[in-house]
N, C-alpha and C positions, 0 to 999 in steps of 0.2 A: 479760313479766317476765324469761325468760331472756336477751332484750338489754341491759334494763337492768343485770344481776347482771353481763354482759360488760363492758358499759361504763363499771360501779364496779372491778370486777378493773382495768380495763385501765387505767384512771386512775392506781389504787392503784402498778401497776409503774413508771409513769413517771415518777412521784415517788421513785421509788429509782435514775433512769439514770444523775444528774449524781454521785452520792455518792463519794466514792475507796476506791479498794481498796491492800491490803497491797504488792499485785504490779503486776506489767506495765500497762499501759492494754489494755482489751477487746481481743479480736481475733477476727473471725469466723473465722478457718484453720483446717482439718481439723474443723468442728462435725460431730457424730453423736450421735448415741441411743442409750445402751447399752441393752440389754433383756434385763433381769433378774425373777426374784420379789423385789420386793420390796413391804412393807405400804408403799401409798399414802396411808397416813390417818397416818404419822406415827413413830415412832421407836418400837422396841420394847425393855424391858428388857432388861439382860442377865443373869439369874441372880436370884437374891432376896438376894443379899448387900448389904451398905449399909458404907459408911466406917467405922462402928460396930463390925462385926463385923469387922473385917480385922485381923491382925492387928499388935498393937501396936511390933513388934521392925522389921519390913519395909516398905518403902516402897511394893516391888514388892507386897506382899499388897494394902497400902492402891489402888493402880492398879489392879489386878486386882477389887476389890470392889466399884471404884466403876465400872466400863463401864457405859453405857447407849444409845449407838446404836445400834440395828438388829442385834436378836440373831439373827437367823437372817440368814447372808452364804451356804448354801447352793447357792444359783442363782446366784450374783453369777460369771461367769469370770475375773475379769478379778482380784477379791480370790485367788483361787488363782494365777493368771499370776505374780502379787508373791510370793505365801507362797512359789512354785518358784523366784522369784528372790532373797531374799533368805537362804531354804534352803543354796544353791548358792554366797553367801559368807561364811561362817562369819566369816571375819578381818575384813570390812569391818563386820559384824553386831559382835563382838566391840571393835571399835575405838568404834563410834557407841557401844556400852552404858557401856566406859571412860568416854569425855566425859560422858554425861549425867549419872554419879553425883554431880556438884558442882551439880549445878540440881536434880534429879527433886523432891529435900526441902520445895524452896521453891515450885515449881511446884503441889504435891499440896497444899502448906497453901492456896495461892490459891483452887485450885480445889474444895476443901473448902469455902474461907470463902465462896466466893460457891453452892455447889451446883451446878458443870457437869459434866459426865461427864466423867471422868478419860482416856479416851482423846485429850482435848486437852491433858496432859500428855506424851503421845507425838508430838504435831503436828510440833516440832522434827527428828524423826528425817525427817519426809518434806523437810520447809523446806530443812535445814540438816544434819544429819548430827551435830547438836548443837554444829557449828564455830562460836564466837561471831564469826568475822572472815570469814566466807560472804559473798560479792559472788556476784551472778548478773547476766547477761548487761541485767539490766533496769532496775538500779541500786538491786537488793533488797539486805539490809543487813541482817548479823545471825542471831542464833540465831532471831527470828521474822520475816525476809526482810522489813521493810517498804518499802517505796520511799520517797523523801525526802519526796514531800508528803503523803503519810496517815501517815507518820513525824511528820510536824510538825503538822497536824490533830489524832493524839492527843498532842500534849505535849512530842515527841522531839526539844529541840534538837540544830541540827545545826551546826557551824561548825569552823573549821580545826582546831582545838585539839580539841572534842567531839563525838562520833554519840552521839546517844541512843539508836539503833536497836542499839550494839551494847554498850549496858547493860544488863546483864542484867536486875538489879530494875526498873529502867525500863520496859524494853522488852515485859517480863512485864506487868506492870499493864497496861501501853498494849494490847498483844497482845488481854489477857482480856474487856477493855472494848469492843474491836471487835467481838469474837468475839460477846460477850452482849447487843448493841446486834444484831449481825445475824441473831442469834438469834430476837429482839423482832420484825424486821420480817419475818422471813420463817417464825418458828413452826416452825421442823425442823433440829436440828441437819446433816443435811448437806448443806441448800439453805445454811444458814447457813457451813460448812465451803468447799463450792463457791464460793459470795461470796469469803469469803476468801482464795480464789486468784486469781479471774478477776475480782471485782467484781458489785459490787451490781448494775449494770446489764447484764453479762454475764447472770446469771441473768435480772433481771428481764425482758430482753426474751424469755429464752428461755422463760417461762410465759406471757409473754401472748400469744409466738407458738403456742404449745399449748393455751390458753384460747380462741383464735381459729378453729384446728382441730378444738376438741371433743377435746383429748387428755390425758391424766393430766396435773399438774401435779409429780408425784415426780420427785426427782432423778434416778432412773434412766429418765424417760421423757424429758428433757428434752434438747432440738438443743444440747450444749454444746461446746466446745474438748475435742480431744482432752486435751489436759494435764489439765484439771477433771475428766473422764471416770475419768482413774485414777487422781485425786487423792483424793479417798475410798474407793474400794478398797485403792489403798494405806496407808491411814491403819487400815483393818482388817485387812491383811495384819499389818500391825505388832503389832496388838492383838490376834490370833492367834498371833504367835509366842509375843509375851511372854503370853498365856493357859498356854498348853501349847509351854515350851520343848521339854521331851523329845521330844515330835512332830517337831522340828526338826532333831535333833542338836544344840543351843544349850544350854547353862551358863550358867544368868544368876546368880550369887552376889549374897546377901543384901545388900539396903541399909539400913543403919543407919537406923532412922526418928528422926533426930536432925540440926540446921542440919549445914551441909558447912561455911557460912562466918556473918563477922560482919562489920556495916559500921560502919567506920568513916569518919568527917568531916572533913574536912582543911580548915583556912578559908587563904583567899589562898595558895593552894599554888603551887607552881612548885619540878617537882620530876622527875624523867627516871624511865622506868619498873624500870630496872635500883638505884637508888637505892632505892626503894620496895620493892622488889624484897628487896634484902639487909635491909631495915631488917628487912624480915618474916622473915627467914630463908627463903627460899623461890627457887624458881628464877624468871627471867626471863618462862620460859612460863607456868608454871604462875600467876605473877601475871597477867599479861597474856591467861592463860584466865578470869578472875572477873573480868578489868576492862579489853575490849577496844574502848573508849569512845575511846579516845585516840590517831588515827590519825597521830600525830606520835611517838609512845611518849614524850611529854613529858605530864605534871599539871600545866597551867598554866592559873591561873585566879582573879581577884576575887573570884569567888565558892565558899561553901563545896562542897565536891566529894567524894563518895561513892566511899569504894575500897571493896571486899570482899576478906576476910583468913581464910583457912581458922580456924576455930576454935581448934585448939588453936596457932596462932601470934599471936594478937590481942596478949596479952599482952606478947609479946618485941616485936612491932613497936608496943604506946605503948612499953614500956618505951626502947626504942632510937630513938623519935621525939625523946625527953627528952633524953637522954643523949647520941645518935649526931651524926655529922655524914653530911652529902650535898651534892650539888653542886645549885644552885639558878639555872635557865639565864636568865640575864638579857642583856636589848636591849645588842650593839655595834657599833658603825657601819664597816662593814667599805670599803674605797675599791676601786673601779677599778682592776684588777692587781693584787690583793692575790692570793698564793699562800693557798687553803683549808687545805691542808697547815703554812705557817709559823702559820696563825693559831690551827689545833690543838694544835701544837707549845708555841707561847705558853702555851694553857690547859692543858697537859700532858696532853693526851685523843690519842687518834688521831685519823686523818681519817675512818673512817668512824662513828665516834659522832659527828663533826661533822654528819657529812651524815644522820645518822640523823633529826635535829632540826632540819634545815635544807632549804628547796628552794633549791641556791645554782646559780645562773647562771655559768657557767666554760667557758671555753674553751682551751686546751692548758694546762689545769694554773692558769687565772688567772681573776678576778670579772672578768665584761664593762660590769659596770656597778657606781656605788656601791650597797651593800644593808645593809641591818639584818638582820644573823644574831642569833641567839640564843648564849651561849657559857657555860661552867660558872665559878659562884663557888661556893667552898665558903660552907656554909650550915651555919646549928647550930639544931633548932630545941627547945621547950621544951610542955609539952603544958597548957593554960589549964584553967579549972577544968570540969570536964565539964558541959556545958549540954543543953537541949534543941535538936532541929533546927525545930522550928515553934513561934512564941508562944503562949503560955498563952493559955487561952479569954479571960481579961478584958482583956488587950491587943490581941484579935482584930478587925479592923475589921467594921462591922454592915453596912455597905454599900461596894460598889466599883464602881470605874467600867472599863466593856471600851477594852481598847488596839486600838489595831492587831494582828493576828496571833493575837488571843485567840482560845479558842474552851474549848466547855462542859466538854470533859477537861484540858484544860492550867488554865482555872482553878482545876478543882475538885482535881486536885491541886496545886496553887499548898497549898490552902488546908486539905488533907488530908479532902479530902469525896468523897463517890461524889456521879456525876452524880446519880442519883433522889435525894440529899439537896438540891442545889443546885435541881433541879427544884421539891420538892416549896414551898419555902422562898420560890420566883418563878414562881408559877401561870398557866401560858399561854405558858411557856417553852419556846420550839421552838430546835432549833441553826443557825440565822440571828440570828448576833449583829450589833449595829452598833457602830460607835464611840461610846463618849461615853454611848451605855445605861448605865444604873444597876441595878443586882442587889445582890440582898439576899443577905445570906449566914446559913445559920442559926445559932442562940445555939451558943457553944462552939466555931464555926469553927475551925480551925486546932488543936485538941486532939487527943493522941492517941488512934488508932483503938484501941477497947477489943478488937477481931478480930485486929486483923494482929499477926503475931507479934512477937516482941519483937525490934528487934535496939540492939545494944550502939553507941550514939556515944560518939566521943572527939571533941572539937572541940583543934584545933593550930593554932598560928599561927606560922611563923617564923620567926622575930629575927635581928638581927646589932648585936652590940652588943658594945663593947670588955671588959664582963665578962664576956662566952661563949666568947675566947680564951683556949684553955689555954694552962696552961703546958706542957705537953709534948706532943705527936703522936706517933702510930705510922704509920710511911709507909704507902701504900696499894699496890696495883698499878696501876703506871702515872703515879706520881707522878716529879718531877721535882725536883731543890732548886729552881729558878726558879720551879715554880709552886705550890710550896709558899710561896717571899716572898711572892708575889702572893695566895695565898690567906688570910694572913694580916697582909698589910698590914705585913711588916717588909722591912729593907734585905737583903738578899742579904748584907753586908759582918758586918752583926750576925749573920747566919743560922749564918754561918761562926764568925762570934767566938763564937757561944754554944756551940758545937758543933763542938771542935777538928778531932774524926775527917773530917772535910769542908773543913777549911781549905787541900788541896792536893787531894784528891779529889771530885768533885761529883756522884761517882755514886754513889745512894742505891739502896734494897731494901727490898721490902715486909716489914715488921714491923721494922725498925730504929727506936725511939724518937729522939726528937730534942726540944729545949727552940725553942722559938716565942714566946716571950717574955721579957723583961728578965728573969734570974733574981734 
């Protein structure tokens, strides 16, 4: 009996070797056995507090309520080794806390809505340091590090223009969905935790080679990679400090328990991040911290496209979607010897926003070849009537058919489903999709989740049209009279006739008004 019970385990593992993980590809290097007390039978509570009781003003309480991995780290060394190491940097502890306060909000609702222990709200600090633009050595990506192809397994386009690994709402869903999938197959949060660093098949050979030995199956018993080893210790160092700062010498001040941001939709955008940027009122970075998807620092895209906008700016950036102007970088076919610099010059930008937006090929100063750069028009755009972002249930399709590249998470948000709905809906549905399979989708597909929290679309689309030319302009920085004519489609010769002050001088200043059309 106890060979056969070996030989169902030992099947059981090998069906989890080929699965992808977040990180690296497996690596047998530096494997050991930490040895520690810990309960073998499985995860212990932390406290008798519940999300319920926490309190309602702080985020940090709402985290702190909700722990539940393995309440006793006592005998753990290695959880102390951390708590002394991140002790010892106050400033670097202080920086990572800054960065998280714009996610922890949306993180804690997730994890509320689905019921996992909130110390997977701190996972980022171990990942990423809460950096959303973190690259690691292994081509991990993001505030939840995933590597390009379990990036693209749960959902995470990736392409010139977009990483979805390093959007945030995205990435988060995809992140949670791994996490409570690995959950499922291996029954312990930090066998599940461990997966997530090393992979499904990292752990899983490392139980059958201990099912084999006759030895504990717990993560602390288990031959893994040094990394994995203090990859959940240090996930409860963290959850140790933020338990009991004062122990630390740490000041963690109160998190509003209230959105940080709201998303707004932007349809057929094309649009530079510094643009976007001002529309919001807001700095460069600090947009490009809510919206680090866009490794070009260019919004360009057929498709509708998800920025996030600190809350109390939402407002001012529709208001100035409507009303503003931005530069809108569209295909020019650049020749062989063209100098990068005159062609800058031309669009009145410098040359390093040229090349911010462009991989241009140059050799002393010149294009080695002819190319298609991208270059700024000005753009006006106007904000359509606010819609939903997924079709009402009765226009929802009842059945679809699997593409190429599908798979059960990128459908099921396609269609705004969790997998166990898609599952429940296509009985005997395993995640070996084929081409050309038909799945049923359940009634109301595509409606919104009555759980996830609310957030705010604006749908924009934007125009160029000869009544969106004003009649008058306020120069910008960095504008030029030549490319203000170009910007707005009049002769240089008018530019001046409409606007004496210019008729013998051509140098302009930003906030100088000017007329831009026949008066």
């Amino acid at each position: 009996m106890a060979k056969i019970k070996l030989n169902l385990l030992g099947a059981a593992m090998l069906a989890l070797l080929s699965l992808p993980s977040a990180h690296a590809a497996d690596t047998g290097a530096g494997i050991q056995t930490l040895e520690w007390d810990a309960d073998p039978d499985g995860d212990a509570s932390v406290g008798e507090a519940t999300p319920e009781t926490a309190s309602a003003d702080d985020v940090w309480d709402r985290i702190r309520s909700g722990f539940k991995i393995d309440g006793d780290t006592s005998g753990n060394p290695l959880v102390a080794l951390h708590e002394s190491w991140y002790a010892a940097r106050p400033d670097y502890v202080r920086r990572m806390l800054d960065r998280s306060r714009r996610y922890l909000f949306h993180i804690v609702q997730e994890l509320d809505r689905r019921a996992m222990p909130m110390e997977i709200a701190l996972l980022p600090m171990v990942e990423s340091a809460f950096n959303p633009a973190a690259e690691s050595p292994s081509a991990a990506s993001g505030i939840w590090q995933f590597i390009p192809s379990t990036g693209r397994h749960y959902g995470l386009r990736q392409d010139t223009w977009y990483d979805g690994r390093r959007d945030f709402t995205a990435a988060t869903e995809a992140a949670l969905d791994y996490l409570g999938k690995l959950y499922l197959d291996f029954g312990d949060w930090k066998l599940a935790l461990a997966a997530y660093n090393c992979g499904e098949g990292c752990v899983a050979r490392a139980i059958e080679k201990n099912v084999q030995q006759g030895l504990p199956t717990n993560y602390a018993s288990l031959p893994l990679p040094s990394e994995t080893r203090h990859y959940v210790p240090k996930l409860l160092a963290i959850r140790n400090l933020i338990s009991h700062p004062e122990h630390y010498g740490i000041v963690i001040d109160t998190l509003p328990n209230q959105p940080y941001f709201r998303q707004v939709i932007l349809r057929s955008a094309s649009m530079d991040i510094r643009s976007a940027a001002r529309l919001a009122g807001i700095s460069s970075d600090e947009f490009i911290a809510l919206n680090a998807a866009f490794p070009r620092k260019l919004i360009r895209s057929d498709a509708p496209v998800n920025l996030l906008v600190p809350v109390a700016r939402t407002d001012a950036f529709q208001r100035n979607l409507q009303t503003g102007s931005w530069d809108s970088w569209q295909p020019y076919s650049a020749q062989k010897g063209a100098r990068p610099a005159a062609i800058a010059r031309q669009y009145g930008i410098d040359l390093a926003r040229l090349e911010e937006h462009n991989q241009l090929h140059v050799k002393h100063g010149k294009l080695v070849r002819d190319q298609t750069i991208l270059v700024p028009v000005r753009n006006h755009g106007a904000i359509m009537e606010k819609t939903s972002t997924v079709p009402p249930a009765a226009a929802a399709p009842t059945r679809i058919e699997v593409q190429r590249g599908d798979t059960l998470f990128s459908i099921a948000r396609r269609y705004g489903l969790t997998v166990a709905a898609l599952g429940d809906a296509n009985p005997g549905l395993d995640d070996r999709l084929t081409i050309g399979q038909t799945l049923l989708l359940p009634t109301g597909a595509g409606a919104d989740q009555g759980d996830a929290a609310p957030l705010q679309s604006v749908a924009f689309t934007p125009r160029i049209a000869t009544s969106a030319i004003p009649s008058r302009y306020i120069v910008q920085q960095g504008d030029t009279l030549s490319a203000i004519a170009r910007r707005f489609d009049v002769s240089l010769t008018n530019l001046r006739r409409w606007n004496p002050v210019f008729s013998k001088n051509s140098t302009v200043h930003a906030g100088q008004q000017m007329i831009v059309r026949n008066p």
